[in-house]
C-alpha positions as CSV (number, residue, x, y, z in Angstrom):
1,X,0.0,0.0,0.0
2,X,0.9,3.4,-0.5
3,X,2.2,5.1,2.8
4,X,3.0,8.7,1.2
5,X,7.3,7.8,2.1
6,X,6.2,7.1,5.4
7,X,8.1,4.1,6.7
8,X,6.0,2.0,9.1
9,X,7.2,-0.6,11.2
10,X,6.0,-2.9,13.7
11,X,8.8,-4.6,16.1
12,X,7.7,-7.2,18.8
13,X,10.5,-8.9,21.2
14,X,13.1,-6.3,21.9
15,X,14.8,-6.4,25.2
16,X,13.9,-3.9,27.4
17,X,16.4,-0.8,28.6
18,X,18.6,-1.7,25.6
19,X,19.4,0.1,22.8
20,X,19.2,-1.1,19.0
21,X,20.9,0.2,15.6
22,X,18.3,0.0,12.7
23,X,18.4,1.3,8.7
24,X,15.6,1.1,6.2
25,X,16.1,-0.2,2.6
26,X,14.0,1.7,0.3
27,X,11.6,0.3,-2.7
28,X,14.9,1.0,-5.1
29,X,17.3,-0.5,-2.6
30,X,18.6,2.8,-1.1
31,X,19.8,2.7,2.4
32,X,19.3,4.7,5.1
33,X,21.7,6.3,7.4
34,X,22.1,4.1,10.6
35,X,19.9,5.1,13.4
36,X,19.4,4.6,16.6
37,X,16.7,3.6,19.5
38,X,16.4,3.1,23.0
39,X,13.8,0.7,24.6
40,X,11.6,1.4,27.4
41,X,12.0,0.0,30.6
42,X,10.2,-3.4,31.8
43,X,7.0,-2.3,33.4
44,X,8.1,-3.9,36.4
45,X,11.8,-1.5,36.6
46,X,11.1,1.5,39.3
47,X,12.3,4.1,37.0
48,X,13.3,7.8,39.0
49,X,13.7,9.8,36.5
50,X,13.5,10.5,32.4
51,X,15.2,12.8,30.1
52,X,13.8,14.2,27.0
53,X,15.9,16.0,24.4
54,X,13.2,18.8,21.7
55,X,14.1,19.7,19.0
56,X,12.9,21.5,16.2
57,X,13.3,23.1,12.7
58,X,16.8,23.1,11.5
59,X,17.2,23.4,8.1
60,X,20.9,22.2,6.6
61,X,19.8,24.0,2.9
62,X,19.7,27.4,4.8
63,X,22.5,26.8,7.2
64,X,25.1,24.0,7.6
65,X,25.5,24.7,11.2
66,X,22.4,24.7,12.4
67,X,22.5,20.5,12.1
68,X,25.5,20.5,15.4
69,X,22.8,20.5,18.1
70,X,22.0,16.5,17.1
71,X,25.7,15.9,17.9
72,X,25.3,18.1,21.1
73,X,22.1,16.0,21.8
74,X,23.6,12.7,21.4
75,X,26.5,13.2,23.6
76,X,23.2,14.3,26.3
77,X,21.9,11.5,28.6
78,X,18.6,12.0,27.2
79,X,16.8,9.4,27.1
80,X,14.1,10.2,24.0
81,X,14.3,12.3,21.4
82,X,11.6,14.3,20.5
83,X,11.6,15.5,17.0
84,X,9.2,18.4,15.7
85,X,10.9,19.1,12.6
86,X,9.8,19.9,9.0
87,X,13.0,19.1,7.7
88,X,12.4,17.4,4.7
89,X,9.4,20.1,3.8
90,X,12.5,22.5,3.8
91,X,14.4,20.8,1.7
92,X,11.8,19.8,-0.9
93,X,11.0,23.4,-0.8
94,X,14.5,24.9,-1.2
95,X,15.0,23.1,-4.2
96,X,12.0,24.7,-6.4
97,X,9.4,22.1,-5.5
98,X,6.9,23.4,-5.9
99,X,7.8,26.8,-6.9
100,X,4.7,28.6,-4.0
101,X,4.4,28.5,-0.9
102,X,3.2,25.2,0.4
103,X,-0.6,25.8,1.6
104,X,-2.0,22.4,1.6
105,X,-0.6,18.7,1.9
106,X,-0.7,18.3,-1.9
107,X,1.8,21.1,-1.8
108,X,4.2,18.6,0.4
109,X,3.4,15.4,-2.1
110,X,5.8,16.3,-4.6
């Protein structure tokens, strides 16, 4: 089915507390860059405390710096990673696609 580039993935029998390196393979066989999770603790784990890390709206077409606060975040303890971004709207954007302002979620299906 058609998931408009949304990957969707459904993962049973991870350990919890552990952390796990994953990439995606594409339709044509391109690979993603190597990310990486954290599980949550077991239900049963008293947990004191938990860390998240926000972020949002960088854009590497507008500035190449602006990218150094994910290395700054995963040198944190943070233990998720909340990401409000519109990263790859900005980048379809920048390069004349389409050439208005994007108004409606046609404009972000190019």
């Amino acid at each position: 089915s058609d998931n408009h580039g949304v990957a969707i993935v459904d993962v049973s029998g991870l350990t919890a507390s552990a952390r796990y390196k994953y990439r995606f393979e594409g339709p044509n066989g391109e690979m993603s860059m190597q990310g990486i999770t954290h599980t949550m603790p077991d239900a049963s784990d008293e947990v004191a405390s938990v860390k998240f890390a926000v972020l949002s709206c960088a854009n590497y077409q507008a500035d190449d710096t602006s990218f150094n606060v994910y290395d700054a975040v995963e040198e944190t303890d943070a233990d998720f990673v909340l990401l409000m971004d519109d990263c790859l709207n900005d980048t379809i954007y920048y390069r004349g696609v389409p050439s208005h302002d994007m108004l409606t979620k046609d404009d972000y299906r190019v």
